[in-house]
C-alpha positions in Angstrom: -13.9 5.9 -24.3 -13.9 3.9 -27.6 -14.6 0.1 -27.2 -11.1 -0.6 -28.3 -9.8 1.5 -25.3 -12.0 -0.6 -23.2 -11.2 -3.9 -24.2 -8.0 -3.0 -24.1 -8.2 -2.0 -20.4 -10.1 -5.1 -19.4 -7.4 -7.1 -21.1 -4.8 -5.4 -18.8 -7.2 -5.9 -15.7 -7.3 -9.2 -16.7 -3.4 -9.7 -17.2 -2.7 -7.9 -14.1 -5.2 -10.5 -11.9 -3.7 -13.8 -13.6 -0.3 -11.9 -12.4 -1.2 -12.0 -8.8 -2.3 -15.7 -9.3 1.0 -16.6 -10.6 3.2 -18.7 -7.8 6.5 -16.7 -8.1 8.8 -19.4 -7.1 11.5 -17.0 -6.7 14.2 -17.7 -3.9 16.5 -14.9 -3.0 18.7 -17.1 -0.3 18.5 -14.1 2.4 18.0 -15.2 5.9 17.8 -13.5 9.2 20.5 -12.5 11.0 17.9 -12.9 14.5 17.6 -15.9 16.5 14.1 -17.9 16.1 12.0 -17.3 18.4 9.8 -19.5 20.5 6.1 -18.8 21.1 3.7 -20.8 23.1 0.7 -22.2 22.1 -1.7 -19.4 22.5 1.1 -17.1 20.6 1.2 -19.5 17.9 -2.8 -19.9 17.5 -2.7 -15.8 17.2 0.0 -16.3 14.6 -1.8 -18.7 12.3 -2.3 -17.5 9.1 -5.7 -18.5 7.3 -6.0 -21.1 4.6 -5.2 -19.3 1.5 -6.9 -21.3 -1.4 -4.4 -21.0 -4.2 -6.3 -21.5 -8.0 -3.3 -21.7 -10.7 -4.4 -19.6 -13.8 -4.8 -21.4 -17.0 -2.2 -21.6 -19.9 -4.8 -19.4 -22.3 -4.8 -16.8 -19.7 -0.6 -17.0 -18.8 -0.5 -16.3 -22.9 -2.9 -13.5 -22.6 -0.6 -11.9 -20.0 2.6 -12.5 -21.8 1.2 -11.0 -24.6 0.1 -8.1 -22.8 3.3 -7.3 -21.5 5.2 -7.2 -24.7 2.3 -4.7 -25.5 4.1 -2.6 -22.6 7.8 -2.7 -24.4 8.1 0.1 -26.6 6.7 2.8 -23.8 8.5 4.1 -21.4 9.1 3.1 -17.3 6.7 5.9 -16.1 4.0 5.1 -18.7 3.9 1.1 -17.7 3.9 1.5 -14.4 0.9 4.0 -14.7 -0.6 1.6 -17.3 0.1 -1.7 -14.9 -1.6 0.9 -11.8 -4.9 1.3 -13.7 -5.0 -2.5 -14.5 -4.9 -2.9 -10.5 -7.6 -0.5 -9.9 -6.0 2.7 -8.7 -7.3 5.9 -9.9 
């Protein structure tokens, strides 16, 4: 692989991790049709969900990301998807 090719794929691993950092703020207004349900105490200390320490990425790195998806415009669906894949890590 040239050096091009693989700056080019660490820029898209890059992009794709400040992607998964973003906070998507996106309410869909669905709710559930079942009833809430009430759990006791030791149901509820199962249920907890761990602390999830959330670090914000930084504006240099939200540009870096934008820029990297209008790298993605002129190709087709199949071809960013399998481009966005790599970036995550699958093979």
């Amino acid at each position: 692989m040239t050096s091009e090719i693989e700056e080019l794929a660490e820029r898209y691993r890059e992009a794709w991790a400040t992607a998964k950092r973003l906070p998507t703020g996106i309410q869909l207004g669905h709710t559930a049709s079942w009833p809430e349900m009430a759990f006791d105490q030791r149901e509820q200390v199962r249920r907890a969900e761990p602390e999830v320490i959330f670090v914000r990425p930084t504006a240099k790195q939200e540009d870096r990301l934008v820029e990297c998806i209008n790298w993605l415009t002129p190709l087709t669906i199949e071809e960013r998807n399998l481009i966005w894949l790599r970036a995550s890590g699958l093979s």
